[in-house]
C-alpha positions in Angstrom: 27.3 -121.0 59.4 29.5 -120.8 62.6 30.5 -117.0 63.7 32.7 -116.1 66.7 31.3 -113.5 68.6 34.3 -111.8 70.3 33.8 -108.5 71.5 35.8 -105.7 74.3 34.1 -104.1 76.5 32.1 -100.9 75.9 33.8 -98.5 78.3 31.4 -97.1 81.1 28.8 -99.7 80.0 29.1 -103.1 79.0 31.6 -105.8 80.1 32.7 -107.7 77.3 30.5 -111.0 77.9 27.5 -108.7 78.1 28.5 -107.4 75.0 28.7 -110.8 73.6 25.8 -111.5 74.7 23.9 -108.6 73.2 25.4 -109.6 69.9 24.2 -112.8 70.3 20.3 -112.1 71.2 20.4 -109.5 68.2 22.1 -112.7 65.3 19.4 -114.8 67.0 16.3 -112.8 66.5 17.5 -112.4 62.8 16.8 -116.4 62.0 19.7 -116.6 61.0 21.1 -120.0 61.2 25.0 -120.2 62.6 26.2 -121.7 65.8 27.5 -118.5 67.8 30.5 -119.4 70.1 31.1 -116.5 72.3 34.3 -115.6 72.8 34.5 -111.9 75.3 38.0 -110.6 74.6 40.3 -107.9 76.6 43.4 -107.1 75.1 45.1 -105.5 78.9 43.1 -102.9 79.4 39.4 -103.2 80.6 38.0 -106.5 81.3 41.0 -108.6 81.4 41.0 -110.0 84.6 37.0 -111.6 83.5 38.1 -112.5 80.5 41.3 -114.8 82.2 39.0 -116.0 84.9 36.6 -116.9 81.8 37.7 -120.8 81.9 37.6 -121.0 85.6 39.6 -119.7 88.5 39.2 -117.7 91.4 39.5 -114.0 92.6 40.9 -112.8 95.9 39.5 -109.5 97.1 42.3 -107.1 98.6 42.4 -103.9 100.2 44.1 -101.1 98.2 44.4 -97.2 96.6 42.1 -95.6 93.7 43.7 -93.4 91.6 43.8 -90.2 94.4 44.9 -92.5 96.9 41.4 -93.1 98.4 40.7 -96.5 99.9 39.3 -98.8 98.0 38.5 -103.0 97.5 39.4 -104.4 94.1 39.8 -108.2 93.2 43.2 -110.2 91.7 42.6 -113.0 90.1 43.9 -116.2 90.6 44.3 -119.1 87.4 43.4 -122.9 88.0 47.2 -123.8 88.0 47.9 -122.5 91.1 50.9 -120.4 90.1 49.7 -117.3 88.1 47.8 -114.2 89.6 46.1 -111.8 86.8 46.2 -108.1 87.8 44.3 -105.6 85.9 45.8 -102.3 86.8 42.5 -100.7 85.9 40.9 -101.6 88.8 42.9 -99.9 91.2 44.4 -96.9 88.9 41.6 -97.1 86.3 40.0 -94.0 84.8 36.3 -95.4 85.6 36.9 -94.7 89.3 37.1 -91.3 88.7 34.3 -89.1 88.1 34.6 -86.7 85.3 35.5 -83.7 87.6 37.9 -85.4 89.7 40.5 -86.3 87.0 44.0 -85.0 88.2 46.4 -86.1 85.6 48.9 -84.4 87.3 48.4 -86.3 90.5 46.7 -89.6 89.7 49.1 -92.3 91.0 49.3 -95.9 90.0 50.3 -96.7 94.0 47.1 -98.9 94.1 48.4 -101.2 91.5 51.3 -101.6 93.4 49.7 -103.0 96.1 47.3 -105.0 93.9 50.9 -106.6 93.2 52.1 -107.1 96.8 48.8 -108.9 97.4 49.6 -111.5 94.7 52.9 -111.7 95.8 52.0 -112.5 98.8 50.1 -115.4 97.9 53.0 -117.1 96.8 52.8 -117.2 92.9 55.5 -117.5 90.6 53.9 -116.1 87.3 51.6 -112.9 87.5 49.7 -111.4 84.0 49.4 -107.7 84.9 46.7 -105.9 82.3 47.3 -102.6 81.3 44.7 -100.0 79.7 41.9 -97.9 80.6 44.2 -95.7 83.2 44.0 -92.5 84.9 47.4 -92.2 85.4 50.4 -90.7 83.6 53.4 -91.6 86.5 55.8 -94.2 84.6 54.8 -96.3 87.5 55.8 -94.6 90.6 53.1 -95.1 92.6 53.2 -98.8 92.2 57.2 -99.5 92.7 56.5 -97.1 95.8 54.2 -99.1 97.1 56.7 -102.2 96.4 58.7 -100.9 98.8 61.2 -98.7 96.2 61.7 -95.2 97.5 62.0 -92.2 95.1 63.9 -89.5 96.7 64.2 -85.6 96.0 67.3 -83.6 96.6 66.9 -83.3 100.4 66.0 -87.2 100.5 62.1 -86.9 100.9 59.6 -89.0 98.6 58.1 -87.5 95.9 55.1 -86.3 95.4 52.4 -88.8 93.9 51.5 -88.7 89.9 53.2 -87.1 86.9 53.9 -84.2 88.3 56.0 -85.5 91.1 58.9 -86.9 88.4 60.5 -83.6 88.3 62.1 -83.9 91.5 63.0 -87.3 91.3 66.8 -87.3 92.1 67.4 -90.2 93.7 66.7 -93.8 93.8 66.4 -96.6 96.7 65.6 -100.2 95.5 67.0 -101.8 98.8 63.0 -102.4 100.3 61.9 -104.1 97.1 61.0 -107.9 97.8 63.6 -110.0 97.3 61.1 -112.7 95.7 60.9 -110.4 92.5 63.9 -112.1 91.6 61.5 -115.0 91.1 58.5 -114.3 89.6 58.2 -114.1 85.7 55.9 -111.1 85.1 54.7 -111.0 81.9 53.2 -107.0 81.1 49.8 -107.5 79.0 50.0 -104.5 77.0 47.3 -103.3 74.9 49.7 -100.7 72.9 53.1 -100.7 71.3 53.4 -96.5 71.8 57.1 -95.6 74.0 56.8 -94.1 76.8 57.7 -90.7 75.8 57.8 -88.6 72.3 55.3 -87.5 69.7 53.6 -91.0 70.3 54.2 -91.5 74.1 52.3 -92.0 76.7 52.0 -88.2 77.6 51.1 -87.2 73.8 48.5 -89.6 73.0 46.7 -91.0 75.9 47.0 -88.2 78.2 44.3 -86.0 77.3 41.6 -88.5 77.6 42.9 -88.6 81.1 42.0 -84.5 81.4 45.7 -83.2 80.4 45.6 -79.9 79.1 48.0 -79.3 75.8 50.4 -77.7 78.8 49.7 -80.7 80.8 50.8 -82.9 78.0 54.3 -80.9 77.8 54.8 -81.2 81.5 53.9 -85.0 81.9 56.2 -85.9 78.6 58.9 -83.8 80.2 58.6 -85.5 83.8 58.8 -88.9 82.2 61.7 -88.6 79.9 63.5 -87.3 83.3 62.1 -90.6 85.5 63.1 -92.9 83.0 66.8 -90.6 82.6 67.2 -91.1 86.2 66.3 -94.6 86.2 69.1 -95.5 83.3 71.2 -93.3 85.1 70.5 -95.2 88.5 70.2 -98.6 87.4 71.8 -98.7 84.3 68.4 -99.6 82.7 67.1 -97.7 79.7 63.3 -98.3 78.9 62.6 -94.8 77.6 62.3 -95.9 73.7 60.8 -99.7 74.9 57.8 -100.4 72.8 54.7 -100.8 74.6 56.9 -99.2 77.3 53.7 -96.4 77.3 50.8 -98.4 78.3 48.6 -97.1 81.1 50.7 -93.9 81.8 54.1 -95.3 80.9 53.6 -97.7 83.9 54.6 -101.0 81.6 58.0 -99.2 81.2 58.2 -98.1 84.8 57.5 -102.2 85.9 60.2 -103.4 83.5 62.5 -100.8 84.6 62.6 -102.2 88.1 61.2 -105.2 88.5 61.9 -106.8 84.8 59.6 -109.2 83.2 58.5 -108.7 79.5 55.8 -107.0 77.7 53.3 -109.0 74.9 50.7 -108.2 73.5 47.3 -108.5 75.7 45.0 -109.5 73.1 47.3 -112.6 71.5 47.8 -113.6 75.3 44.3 -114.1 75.8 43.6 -115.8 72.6 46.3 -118.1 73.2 45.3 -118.9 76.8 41.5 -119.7 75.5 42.3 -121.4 72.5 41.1 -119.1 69.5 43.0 -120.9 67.0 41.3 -124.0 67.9 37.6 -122.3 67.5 38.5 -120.6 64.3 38.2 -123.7 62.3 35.6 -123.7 60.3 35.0 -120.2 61.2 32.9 -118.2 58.4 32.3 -115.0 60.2 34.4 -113.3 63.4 32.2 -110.4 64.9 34.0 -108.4 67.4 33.3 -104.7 69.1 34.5 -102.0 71.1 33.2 -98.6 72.2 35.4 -96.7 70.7 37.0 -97.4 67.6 39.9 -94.8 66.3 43.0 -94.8 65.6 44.3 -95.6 69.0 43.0 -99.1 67.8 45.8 -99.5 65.7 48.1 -99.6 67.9 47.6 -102.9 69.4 44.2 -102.9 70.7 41.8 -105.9 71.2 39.8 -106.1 67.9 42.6 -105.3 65.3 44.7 -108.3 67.4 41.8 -110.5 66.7 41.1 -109.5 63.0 45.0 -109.8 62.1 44.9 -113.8 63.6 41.6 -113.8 61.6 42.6 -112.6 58.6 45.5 -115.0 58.8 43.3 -117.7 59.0 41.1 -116.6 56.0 38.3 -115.5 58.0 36.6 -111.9 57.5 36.4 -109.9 60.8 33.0 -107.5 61.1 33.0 -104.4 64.2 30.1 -103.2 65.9 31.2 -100.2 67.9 30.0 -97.3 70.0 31.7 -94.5 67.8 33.8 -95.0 65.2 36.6 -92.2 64.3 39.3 -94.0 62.2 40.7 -94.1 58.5 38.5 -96.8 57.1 41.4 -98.0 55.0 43.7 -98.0 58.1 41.1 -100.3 59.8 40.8 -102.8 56.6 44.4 -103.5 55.6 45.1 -103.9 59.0 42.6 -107.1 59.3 39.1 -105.8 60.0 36.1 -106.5 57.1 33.9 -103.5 58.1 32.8 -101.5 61.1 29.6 -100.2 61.6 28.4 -97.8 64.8 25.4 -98.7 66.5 24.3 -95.3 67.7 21.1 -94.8 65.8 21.2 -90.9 65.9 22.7 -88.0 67.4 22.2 -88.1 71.4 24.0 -87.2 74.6 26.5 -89.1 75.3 25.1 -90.0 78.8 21.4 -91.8 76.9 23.9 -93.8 74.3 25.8 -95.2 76.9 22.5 -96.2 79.3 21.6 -97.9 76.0 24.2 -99.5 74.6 22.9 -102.9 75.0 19.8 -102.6 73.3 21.2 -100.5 70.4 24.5 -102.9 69.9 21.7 -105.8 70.0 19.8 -104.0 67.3 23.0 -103.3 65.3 23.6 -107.2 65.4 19.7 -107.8 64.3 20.8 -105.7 61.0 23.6 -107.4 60.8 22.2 -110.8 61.1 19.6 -109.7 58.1 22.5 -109.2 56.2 24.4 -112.0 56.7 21.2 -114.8 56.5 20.7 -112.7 52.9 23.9 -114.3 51.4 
């Protein structure tokens, strides 16, 4: 038997090849005999820039802003050809550098992203994979084309402030400081949704609130986008507020392609392209992937449906081992995925599940294993 072992990362606990590799210890200590090829996935969001540098490559450590504009390091990464630079926004803008009671969805800005970008810029690249997901921010991207060197202006001529709530009073725009070598580089937006930017399935209305937006907050940031991106088409004559995928990580995919261009795909067939998945699903019998949270957000681009609609495709059965699992189970299996199974073994705080996540996803994979050696 040969199984593919291709988890996400479990958010606040496990990187994706430590998911992997839980999955594999629990499949071995079944007996049950397959070859395991690991595959860790990312799909833009969370572990991307690990799961590029997977085959090799380098990372560059830069100074730059969390999402309240406090100083912090993160890493870019930097392929073997020499010309591409992976970002993952989530390192500088992400929501797991925030602690629960300093979320500010009003006022998280994506600024250190932007100067995650002027770093790889700067190192003379001509292709850059920028990976969106896991976010604290709901700004269309201002912080980051700020810190490119575009200046959004109120009425008097003053910057705005930083995050969502600053939009309102965006009345002007200044794109005379933005690099000139823009113009050159293909940047290719990893996104790991296809929801707008605004609307009933925006970036606002659906990712929001796990970012701390009130139902009120929600409104506002909806409201303050649909103006940005007015202004912007207005401004620039460019109109991204519909754009698919245009609402990953706080609408900041639609605020990149706005003003510095580039085109979005989808993170998770990026990756398996770059590291060959079609070639290692040959002969494939069994595809077992994971995530912490499985729901319906999943269906909306995200890592393991990606990798169960290739697999499906193929003819090979995809099986989910998750942290929690709140989706229509019939949603889940036409769109590509066998089963999925949640390997909390009973109720518990949600502090103890996630300290344990790697024993109990290795113990979900034992089961599993039992299962699979019994056919």
């Amino acid at each position: 038997m040969k199984i593919i072992v291709a988890p996400g990362a479990f958010k606040h606990s496990l990187t994706a090849r430590a998911a992997a590799e839980a999955i594999a210890r629990g499949l071995r200590r079944s007996g049950l005999a397959a070859d395991l090829i690991l595959l860790p996935i990312a799909d833009g969001g969370n572990g991307t820039l690990d799961a590029f540098l997977a085959n090799g490559g380098s990372t560059l450590t830069v100074p730059t802003r969390d999402p309240l504009g406090r100083p912090i390091q993160a890493p870019i990464g930097l392929l073997p050809d020499g010309e591409t630079a992976v970002v993952e926004m989530a390192l500088a803008s992400g929501l797991e550098l925030l602690a629960p009671d300093e979320l500010r969805p009003l006022q998280a800005s994506t600024f250190g992203t932007g100067l995650l970008l002027r770093a790889a810029v700067e190192q003379g690249i001509r292709r850059i994979l920028i990976g969106m997901g896991g976010s604290a921010t709901t700004d269309g991207g201002a912080g980051a084309v700020q810190a490119l060197g575009v200046r959004l202006l109120d009425e008097s001529g003053q910057p705005i402030p930083p995050g969502g709530a600053g939009l309102a009073q965006l009345a002007r725009i200044d794109v005379s400081g933005l690099d000139p070598r823009w113009r050159e580089i293909d940047l290719i937006i990893a996104s790991d949704v296809t929801n707008p930017a605004i609307g009933e399935t925006g970036a606002a209305a659906i990712f929001a609130p796990q970012k701390g937006a009130s139902p009120a907050d929600v409104r506002l940031l909806d409201a303050n986008l649909r103006h940005c991106f007015e202004q912007v088409r207005h401004h620039l004559g460019v109109d991204v507020l519909t754009r698919p995928g245009g609402g990953a990580a706080g609408a900041l995919a639609a605020g990149l392609l706005a003003f510095l261009g580039g085109r979005i795909v989808s993170g998770i067939d990026l990756l398996l392209d770059y590291n060959g998945f079609e070639s290692h699903l040959a002969g494939a019998d069994w595809i077992i992937t994971g995530e912490g949270r499985l729901d319906d957000q999943t269906e909306y681009g995200k890592g393991p449906i990606g990798l169960a609609r290739r697999a499906q495709a193929a003819g090979v059965p995809t099986i989910a081992l998750v942290g929690s699992l709140d989706a229509d189970d019939e949603h889940l299996h036409r769109a590509g995925l066998h089963a999925a199974f949640p390997i909390i073994p009973r109720p518990m705080p949600l502090a103890e599940a996630l300290q344990n996540a790697a024993p109990f996803l290795e113990a979900a994979a034992l089961r599993l294993g039992y299962l699979l050696a019994a056919r």
